[in-house]
LOFIMI-239679 format. One line per field, with one value per residue (C-alpha): chain; residue in one letter; x, y, z; residue number from 1. Coordinates in steps of 0.5 Angstrom, whole numbers, plus 500, padded with zeros to 3 digits. Example, Ala and Ser with C-alpha at 12.3 -4.5 7.8 and 13.67 -1.06 7.14 Angstrom:
unit <- (A;A)
code <- (A;S)
x <- (525;527)
y <- (491;498)
z <- (516;514)
pos <- (1;2)
***
This chain:
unit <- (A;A;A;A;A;A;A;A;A;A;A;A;A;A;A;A;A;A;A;A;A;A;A;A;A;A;A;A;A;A;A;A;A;A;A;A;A;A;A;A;A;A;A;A;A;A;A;A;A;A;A;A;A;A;A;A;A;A;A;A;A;A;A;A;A;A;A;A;A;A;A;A;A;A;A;A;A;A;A;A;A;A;A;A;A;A;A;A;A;A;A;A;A;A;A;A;A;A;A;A;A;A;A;A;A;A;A;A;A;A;A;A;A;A;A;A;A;A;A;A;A;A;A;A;A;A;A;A;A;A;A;A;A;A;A;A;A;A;A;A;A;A;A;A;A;A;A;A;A;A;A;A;A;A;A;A;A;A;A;A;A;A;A;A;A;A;A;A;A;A;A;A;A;A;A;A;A;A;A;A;A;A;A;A;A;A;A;A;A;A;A;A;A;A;A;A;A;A;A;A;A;A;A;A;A;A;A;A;A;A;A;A;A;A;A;A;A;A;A;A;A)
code <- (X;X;X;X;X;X;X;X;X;X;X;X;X;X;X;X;X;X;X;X;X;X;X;X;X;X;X;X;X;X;X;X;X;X;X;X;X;X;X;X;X;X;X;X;X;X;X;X;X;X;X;X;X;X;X;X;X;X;X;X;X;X;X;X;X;X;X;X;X;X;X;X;X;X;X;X;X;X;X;X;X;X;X;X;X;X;X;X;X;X;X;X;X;X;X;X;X;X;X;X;X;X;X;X;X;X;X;X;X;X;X;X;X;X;X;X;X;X;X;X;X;X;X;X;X;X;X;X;X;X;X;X;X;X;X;X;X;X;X;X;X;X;X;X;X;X;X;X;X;X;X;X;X;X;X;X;X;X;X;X;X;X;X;X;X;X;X;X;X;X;X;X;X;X;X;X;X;X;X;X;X;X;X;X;X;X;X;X;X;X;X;X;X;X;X;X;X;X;X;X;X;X;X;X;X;X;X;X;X;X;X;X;X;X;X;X;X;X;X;X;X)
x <- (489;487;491;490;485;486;490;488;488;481;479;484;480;483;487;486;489;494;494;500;500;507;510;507;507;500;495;489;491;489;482;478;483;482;474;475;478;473;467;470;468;475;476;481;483;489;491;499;501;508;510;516;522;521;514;510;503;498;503;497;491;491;493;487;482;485;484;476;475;480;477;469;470;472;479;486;490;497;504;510;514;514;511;510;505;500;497;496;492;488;492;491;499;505;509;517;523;528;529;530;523;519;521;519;513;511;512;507;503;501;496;491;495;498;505;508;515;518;524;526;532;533;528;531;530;522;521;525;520;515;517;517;509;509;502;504;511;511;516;518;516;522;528;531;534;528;530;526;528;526;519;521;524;519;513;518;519;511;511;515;511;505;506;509;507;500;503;499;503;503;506;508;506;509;506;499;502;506;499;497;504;503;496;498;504;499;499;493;495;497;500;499;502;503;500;493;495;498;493;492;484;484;483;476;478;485;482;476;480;485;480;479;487;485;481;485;487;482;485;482;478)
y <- (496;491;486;479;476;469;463;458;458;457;462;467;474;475;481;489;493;500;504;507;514;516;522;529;536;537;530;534;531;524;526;522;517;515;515;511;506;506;506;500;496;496;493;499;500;505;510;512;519;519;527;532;533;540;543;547;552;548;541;541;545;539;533;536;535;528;526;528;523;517;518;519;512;509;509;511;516;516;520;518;520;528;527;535;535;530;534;541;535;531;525;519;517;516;510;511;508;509;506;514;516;510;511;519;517;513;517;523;519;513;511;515;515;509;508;503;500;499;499;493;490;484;479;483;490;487;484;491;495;490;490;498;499;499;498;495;492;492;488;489;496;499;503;511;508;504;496;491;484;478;475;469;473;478;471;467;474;475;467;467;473;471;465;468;475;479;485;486;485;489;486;490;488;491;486;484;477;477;479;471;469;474;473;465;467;471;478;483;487;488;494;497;503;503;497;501;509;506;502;505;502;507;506;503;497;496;495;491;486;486;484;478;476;478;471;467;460;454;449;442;440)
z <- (515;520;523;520;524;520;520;516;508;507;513;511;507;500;500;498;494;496;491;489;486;482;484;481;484;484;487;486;479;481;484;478;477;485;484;477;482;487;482;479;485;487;494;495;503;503;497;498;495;493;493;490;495;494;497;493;495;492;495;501;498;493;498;502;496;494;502;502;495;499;506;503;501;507;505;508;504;507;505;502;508;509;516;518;512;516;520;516;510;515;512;515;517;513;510;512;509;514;521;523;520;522;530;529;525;531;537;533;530;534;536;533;524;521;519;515;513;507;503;509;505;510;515;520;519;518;524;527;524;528;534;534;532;524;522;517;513;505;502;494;492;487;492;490;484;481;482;486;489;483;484;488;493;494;494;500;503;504;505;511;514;514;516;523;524;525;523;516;510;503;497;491;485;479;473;473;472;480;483;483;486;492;493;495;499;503;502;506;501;494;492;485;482;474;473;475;473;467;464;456;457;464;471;472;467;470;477;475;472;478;482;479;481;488;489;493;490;492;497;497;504)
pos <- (1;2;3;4;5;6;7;8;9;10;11;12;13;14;15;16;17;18;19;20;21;22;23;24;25;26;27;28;29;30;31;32;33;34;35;36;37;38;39;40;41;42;43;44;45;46;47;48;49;50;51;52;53;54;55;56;57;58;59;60;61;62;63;64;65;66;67;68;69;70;71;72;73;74;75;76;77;78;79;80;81;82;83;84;85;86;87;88;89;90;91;92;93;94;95;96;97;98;99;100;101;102;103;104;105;106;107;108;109;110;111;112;113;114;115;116;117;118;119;120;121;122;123;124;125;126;127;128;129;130;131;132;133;134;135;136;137;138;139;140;141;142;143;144;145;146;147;148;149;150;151;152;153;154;155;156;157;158;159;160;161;162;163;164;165;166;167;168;169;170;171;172;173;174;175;176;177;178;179;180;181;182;183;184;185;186;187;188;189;190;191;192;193;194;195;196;197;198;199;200;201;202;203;204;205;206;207;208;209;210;211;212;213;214;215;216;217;218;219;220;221)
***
């Protein structure tokens, strides 16, 4: 998950897909699930486990098992927090949400794993979470309870980002519909969760047509 290395429109690589992963008790149950999504030819950089509060013994056994799919693949797999959990299931680094665990994530992490921000309710909390070191800043992904800014105000988030900052930026996309907006606005990434794992036609069909949604806008010379 590399920094934005472009400046203009016409230069500027379409972005990736960030796999969102619901939270199960077991990851292991998604192995197939994340291979459909590579085996659809599916520009996936990183895939993001979402994990129960309470840890189980086959919590790391089965984060370990999806972590060999994920990283054979060339891609990152990352912890929905649970920061002492990287280490013993080789996970490449953490996605925080609090102020607290970015800065913990940070000092044990870096610069060796990835850790990324999200859950940013202002302009300045995502700044603060760049200036500490955050790999990345997603803006739009649904808070404890469920609810997400509207739209428009995740495209001007995104927008305003990118425009001015070097740190990557992951949208969050929670209808195939949003993915054209913020693919204009100027996401690296786009993140996916539902509208991929909740597919009546299946993953591989899912992330396939997503791709389509990836290209970037055409602009005029």
């Amino acid at each position: 998950m590399a920094s934005r290395q472009h400046s203009t429109e016409s230069m500027r690589p379409a972005p990736r897909l960030y796999l969102v992963i619901p939270p199960v008790e077991n990851p292991a149950v998604f192995v197939q699930a994340v291979a459909d999504a590579f085996d659809a030819d599916g520009d996936v950089a990183a895939v993001l486990v979402r994990l129960p509060e309470a840890e189980n013994a086959s919590l790391i056994k089965g984060i370990k098992t999806l972590a060999a799919h994920v990283q054979g693949s060339d891609a990152a797999l990352l912890l929905d927090g649970h920061l002492d959990l990287v280490a013993p299931t080789g996970a490449d680094g953490v996605h925080a949400t609090e102020t607290d665990a970015l800065s913990t994530a940070l000092a044990q992490i870096k610069p060796l794993g990835i850790v990324g921000a999200g859950e940013l309710a202002s302009r300045d909390d995502a700044m603060r979470a760049g200036e500490l070191g955050a790999d990345y800043v997603m803006f739009g992904e649904p808070d404890g309870a469920g609810e997400r800014p509207s739209l428009q105000a995740i495209v001007d988030r995104v927008a305003w980002w990118a425009e001015l900052f070097v740190v990557p930026c992951v949208a969050y996309a929670a209808s195939v519909d949003e993915v054209g907006p913020l693919v204009a606005a100027g996401a690296d990434f786009i993140a996916v969760e539902a509208i991929v794992f909740s597919d009546p036609r299946g993953v591989r069909t899912a992330v396939r047509d997503l791709m389509g949604h990836l290209r970037l806008p055409e602009t005029t010379p």
